[in-house]
Backbone as a chain_set.jsonl record, in Angstrom:
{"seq": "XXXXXXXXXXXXXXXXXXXXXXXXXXXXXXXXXXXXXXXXXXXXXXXXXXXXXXXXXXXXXXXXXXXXXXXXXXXXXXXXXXXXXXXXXXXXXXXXXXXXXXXXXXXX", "coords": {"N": [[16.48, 18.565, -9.834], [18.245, 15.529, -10.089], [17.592, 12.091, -11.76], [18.356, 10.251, -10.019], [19.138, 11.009, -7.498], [16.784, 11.22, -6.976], [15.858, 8.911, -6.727], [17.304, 7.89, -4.429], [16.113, 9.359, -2.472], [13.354, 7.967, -2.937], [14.315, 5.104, -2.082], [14.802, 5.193, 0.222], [12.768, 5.833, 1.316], [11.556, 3.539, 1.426], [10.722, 2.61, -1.232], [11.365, 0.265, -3.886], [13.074, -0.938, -6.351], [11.828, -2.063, -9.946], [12.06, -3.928, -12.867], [10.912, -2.727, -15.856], [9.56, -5.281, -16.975], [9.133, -6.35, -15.507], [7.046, -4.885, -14.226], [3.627, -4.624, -12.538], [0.669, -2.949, -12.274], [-0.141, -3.365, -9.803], [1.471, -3.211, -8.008], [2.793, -1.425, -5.32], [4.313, 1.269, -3.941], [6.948, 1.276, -5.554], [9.434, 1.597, -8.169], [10.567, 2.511, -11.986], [13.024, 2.518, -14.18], [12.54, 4.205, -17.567], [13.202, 5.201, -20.344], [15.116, 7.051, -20.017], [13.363, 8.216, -18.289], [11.166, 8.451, -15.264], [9.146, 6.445, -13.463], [6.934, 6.33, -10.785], [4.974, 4.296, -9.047], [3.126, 4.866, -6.245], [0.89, 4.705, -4.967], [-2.032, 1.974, -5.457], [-3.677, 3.79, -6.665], [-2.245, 5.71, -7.461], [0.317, 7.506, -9.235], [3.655, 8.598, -9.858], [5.028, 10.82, -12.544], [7.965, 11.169, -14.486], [9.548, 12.501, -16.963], [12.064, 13.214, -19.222], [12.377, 13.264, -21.805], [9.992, 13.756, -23.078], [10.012, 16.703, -22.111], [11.846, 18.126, -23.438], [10.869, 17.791, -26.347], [9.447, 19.989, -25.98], [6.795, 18.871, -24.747], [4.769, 18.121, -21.55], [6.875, 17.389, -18.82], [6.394, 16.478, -16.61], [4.038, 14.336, -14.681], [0.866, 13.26, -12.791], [-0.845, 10.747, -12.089], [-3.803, 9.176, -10.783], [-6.301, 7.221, -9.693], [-9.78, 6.06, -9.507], [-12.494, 4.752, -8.577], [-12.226, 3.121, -11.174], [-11.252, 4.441, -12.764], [-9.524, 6.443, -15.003], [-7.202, 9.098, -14.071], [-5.311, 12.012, -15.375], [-2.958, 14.739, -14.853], [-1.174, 16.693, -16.077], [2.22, 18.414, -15.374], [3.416, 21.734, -15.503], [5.045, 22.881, -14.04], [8.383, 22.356, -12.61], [8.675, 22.654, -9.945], [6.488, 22.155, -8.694], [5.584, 20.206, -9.327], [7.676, 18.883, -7.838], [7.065, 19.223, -4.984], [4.723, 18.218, -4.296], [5.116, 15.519, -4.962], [7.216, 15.377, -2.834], [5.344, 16.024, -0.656], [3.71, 13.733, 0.085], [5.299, 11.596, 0.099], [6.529, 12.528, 2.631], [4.131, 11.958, 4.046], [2.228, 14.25, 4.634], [0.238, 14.909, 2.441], [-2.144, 12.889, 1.15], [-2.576, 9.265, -0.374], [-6.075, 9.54, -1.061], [-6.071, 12.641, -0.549], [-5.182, 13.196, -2.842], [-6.23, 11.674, -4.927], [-8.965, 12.817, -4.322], [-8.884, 15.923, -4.985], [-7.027, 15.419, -7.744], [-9.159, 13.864, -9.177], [-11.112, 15.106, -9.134], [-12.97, 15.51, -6.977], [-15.859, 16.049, -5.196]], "CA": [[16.796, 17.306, -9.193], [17.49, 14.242, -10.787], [16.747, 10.581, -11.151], [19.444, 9.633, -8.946], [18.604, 12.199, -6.325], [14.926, 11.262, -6.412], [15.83, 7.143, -6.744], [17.676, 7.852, -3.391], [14.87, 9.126, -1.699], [12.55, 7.143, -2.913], [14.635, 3.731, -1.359], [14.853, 5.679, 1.791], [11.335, 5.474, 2.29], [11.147, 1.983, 1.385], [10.74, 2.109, -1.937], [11.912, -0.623, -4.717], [13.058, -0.71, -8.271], [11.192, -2.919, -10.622], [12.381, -3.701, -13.956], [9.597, -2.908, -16.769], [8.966, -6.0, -17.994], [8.322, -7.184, -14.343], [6.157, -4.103, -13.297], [2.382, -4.766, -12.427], [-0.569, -2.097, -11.943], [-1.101, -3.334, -8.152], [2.813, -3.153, -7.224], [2.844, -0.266, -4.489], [5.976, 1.312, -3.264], [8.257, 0.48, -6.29], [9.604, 2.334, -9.512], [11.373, 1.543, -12.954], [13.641, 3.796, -15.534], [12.061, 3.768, -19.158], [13.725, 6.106, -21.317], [15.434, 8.237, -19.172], [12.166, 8.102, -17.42], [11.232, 7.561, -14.287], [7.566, 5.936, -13.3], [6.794, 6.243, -9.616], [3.955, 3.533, -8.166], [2.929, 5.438, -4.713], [0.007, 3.208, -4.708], [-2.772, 1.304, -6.684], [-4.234, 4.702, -7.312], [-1.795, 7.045, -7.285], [1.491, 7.147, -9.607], [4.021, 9.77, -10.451], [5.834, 10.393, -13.876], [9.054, 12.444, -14.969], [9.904, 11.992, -18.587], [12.169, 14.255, -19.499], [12.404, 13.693, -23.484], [9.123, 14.681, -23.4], [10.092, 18.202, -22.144], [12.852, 18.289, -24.922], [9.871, 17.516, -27.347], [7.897, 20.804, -26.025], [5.632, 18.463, -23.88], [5.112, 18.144, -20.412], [7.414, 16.81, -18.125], [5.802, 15.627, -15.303], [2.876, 13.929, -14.47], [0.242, 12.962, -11.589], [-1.809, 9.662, -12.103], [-5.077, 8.924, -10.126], [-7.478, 6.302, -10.233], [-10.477, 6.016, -8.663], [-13.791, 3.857, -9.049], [-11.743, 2.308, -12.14], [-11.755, 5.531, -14.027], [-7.954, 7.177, -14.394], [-7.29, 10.913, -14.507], [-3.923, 12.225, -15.051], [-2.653, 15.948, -15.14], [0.368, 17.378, -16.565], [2.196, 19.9, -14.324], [4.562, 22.14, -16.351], [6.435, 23.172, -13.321], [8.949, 21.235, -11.877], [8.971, 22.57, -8.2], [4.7, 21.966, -7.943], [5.558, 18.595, -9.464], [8.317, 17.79, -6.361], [6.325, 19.456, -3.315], [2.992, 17.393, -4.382], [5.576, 14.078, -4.374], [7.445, 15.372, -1.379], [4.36, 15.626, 0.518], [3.166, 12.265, -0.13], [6.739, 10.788, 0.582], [6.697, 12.589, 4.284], [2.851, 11.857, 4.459], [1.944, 15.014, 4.717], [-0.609, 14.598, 1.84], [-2.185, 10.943, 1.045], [-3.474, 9.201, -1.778], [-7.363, 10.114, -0.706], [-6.271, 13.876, -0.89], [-4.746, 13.43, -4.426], [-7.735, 11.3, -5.712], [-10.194, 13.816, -4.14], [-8.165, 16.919, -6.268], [-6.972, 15.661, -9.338], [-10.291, 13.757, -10.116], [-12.448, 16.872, -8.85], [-14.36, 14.958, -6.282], [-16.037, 17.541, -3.828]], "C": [[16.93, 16.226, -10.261], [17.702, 13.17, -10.442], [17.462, 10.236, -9.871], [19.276, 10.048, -7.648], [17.432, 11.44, -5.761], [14.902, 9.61, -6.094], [16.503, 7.148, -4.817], [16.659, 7.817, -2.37], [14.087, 8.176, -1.503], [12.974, 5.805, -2.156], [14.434, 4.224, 0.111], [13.473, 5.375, 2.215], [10.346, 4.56, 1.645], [10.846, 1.5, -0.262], [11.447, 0.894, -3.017], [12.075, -0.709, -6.026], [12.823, -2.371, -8.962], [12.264, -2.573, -11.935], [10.702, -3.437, -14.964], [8.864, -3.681, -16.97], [8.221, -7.088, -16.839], [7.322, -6.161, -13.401], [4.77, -4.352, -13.324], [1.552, -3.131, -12.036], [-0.399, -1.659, -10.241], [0.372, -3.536, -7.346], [2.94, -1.474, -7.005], [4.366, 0.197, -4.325], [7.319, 0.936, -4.437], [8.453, 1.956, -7.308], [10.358, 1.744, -10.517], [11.654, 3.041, -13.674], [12.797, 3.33, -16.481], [12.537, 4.924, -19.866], [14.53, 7.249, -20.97], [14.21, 8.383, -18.217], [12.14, 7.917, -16.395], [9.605, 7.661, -13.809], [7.721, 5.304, -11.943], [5.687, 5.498, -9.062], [4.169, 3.913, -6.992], [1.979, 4.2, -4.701], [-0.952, 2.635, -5.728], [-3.307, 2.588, -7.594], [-3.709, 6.069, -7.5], [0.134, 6.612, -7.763], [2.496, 8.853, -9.94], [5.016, 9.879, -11.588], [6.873, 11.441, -14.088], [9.586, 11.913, -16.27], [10.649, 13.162, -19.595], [12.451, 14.237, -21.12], [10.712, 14.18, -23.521], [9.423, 16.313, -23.466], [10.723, 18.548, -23.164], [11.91, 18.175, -26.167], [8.422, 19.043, -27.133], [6.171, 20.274, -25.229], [5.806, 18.451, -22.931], [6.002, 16.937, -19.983], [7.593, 15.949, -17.424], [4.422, 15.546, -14.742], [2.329, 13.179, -13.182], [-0.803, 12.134, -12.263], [-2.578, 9.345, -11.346], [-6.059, 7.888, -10.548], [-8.756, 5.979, -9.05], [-11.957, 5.531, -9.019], [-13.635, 3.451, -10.557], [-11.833, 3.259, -13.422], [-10.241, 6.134, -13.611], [-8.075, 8.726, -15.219], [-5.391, 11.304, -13.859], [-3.87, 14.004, -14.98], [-1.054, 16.621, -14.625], [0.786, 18.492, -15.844], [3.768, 19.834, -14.971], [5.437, 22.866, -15.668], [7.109, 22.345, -12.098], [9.122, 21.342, -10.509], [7.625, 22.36, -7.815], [5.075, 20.476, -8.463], [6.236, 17.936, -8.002], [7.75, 18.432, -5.275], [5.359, 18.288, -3.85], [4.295, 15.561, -3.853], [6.668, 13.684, -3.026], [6.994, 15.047, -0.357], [3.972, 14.731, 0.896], [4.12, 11.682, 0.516], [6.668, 11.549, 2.189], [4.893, 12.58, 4.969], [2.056, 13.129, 5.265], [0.639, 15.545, 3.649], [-0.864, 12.987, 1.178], [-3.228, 11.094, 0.053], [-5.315, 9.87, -1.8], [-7.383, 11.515, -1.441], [-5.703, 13.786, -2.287], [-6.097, 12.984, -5.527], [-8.82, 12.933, -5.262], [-9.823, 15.59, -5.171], [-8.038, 16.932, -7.509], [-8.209, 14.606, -9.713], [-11.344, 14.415, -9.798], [-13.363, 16.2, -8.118], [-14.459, 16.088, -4.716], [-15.57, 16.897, -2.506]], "O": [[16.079, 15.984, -11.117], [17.969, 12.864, -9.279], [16.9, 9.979, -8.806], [19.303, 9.23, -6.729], [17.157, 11.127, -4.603], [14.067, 9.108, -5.341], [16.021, 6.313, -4.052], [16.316, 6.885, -1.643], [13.925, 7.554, -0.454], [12.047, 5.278, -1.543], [13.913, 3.544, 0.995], [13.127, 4.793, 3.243], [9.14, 4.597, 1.4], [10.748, 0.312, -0.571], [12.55, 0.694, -2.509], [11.133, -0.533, -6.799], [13.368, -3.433, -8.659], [12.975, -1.583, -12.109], [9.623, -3.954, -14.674], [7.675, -3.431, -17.168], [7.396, -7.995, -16.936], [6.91, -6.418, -12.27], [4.458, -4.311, -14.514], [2.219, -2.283, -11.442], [-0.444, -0.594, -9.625], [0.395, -3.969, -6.193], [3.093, -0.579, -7.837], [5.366, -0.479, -4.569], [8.4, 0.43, -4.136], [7.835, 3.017, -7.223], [10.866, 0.644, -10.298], [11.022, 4.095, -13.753], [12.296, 2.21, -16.385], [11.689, 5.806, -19.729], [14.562, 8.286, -21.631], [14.55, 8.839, -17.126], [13.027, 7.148, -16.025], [8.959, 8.709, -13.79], [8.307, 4.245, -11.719], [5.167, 6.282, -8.268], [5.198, 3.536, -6.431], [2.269, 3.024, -4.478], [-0.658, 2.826, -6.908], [-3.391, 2.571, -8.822], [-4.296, 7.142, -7.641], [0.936, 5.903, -7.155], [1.986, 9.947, -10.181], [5.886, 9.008, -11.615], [6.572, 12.608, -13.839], [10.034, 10.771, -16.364], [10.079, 13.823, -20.464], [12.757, 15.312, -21.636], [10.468, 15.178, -24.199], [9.204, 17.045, -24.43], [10.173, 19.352, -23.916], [12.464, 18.619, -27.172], [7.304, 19.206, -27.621], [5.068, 20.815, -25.146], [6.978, 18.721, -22.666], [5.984, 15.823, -20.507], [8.392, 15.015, -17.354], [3.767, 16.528, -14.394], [3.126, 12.526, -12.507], [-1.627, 12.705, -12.977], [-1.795, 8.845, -10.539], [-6.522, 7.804, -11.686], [-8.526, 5.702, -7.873], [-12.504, 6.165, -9.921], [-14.651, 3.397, -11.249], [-12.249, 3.052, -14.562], [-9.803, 6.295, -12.472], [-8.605, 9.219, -16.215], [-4.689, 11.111, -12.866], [-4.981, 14.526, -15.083], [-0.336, 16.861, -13.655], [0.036, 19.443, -15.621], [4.674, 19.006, -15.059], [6.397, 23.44, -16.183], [6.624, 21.876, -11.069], [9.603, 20.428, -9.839], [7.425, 22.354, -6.6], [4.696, 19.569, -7.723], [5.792, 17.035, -7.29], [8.212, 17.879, -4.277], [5.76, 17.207, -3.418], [4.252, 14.841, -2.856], [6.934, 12.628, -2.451], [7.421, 14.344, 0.558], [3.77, 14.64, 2.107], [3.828, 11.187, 1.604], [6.829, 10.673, 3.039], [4.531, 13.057, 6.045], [1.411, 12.981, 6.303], [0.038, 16.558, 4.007], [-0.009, 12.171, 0.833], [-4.063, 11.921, -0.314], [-5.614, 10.684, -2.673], [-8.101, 11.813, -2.395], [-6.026, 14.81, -2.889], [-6.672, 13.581, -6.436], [-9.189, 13.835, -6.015], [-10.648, 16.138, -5.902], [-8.476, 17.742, -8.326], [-8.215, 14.501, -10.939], [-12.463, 14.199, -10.263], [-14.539, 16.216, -8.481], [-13.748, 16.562, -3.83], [-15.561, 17.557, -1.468]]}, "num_chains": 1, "name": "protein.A"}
């Protein structure tokens, strides 16, 4: 998939494109290009990342951001169809920030 694909979606279900230099922390619902990039704000505590010169560099791709009692936990997922179900789900609310915090920062 790419950006264009996923920028579609994302307006569909309300999202908004920020520029960089006007993106904040606590802006929900939005996104911005950066390098080919694209940096997804779901919500205060929950972001998603696709960066694909990283992959061209041998690093990961795509990333899952979490924050929770002011402590952030990310984790790299080196395949690209567990990266778009996890931000599918979210986008048809079929999984919510809660269940992502409670996973990727290992809270029982």
């Amino acid at each position: 998939m790419n950006n264009r694909e996923i920028i579609r979606l994302l307006e569909k279900s309300g999202y908004r494109r920020l520029s960089i230099d006007k993106h904040r922390l606590d802006d929900e619902r939005t996104y911005f290009l950066y390098r080919r990039g694209l940096h997804i704000t779901a919500t205060c505590n929950l972001s998603f990342h696709i960066d694909p010169e990283a992959g061209k560099a041998g690093m990961c791709e795509f990333g899952i951001c979490v924050v929770n009692d002011n402590r952030g936990y990310s984790r790299d997922i080196y395949n690209g169809q567990t990266f778009y179900s996890e931000l599918f789900a979210f986008l048809k609310g079929e999984k919510s920030e809660e269940d992502f915090i409670r996973e990727y920062a290992a809270i029982p």
